[in-house]
C-alpha positions in Angstrom: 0.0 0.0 0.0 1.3 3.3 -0.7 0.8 4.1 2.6 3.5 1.9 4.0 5.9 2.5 1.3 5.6 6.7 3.0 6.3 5.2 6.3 2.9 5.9 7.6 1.5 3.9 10.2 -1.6 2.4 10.1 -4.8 4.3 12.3 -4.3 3.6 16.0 -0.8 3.4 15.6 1.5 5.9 16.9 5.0 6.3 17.0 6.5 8.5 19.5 9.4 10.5 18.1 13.3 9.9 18.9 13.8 12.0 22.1 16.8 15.4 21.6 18.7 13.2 24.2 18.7 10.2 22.3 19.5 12.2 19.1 22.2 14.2 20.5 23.6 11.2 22.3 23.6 8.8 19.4 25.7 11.2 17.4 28.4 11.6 19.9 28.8 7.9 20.3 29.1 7.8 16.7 31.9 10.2 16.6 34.2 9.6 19.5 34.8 6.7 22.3 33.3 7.6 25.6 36.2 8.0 27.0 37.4 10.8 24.9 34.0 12.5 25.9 34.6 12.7 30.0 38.1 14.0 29.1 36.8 16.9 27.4 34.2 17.7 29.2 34.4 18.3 32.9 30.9 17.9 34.2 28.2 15.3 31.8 24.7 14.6 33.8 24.3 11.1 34.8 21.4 10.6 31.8 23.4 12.3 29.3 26.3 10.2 30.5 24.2 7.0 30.3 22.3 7.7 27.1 25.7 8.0 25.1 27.0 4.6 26.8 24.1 3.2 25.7 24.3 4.3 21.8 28.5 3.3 22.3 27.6 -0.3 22.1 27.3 -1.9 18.5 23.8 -2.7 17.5 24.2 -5.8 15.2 24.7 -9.4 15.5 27.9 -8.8 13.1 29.2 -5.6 15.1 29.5 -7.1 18.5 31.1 -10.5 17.0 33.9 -8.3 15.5 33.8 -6.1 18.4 34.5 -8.8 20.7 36.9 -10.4 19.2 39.9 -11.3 21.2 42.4 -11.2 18.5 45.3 -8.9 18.6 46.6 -9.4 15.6 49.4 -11.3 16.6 49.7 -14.9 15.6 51.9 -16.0 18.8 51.3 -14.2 21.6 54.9 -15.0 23.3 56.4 -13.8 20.2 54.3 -10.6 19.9 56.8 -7.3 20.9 57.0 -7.2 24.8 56.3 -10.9 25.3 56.9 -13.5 27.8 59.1 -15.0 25.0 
């Protein structure tokens, strides 16, 4: 229907809109590591500060498998620079 191909919801359906926060927040976490934002900034509200470690974590299945991956790099750890080797 050429309703749903405009996005429009059906009647008695409502959508509530994505809240400034949530905006605002998502495009920090996009741009730097949370870490870099407390550096800067001397004094974040505890929402604010939650809301953009919230939107720091990687939404797909694909994103937190390569996120979480345990591999350095190296292909022997004791012969990596600086190990036990």
């Amino acid at each position: 229907p050429a309703a749903t191909a405009l996005g429009l919801l059906p009647l008695g359906k409502t959508q509530s809109p994505e809240s400034l926060l949530d905006i605002a927040a998502r495009k920090v976490a996009e741009k730097w590591p949370f870490q870099r934002v407390e550096e800067r900034f001397e004094r974040i509200p505890e929402p604010v500060q939650r809301r953009i470690v919230y939107w720091s974590f990687p939404r797909s299945e694909r994103e937190i498998c390569m996120y979480s991956s345990f591999n350095t790099g190296a292909e022997d750890p004791v012969a990596a620079p600086g190990g036990a080797g």
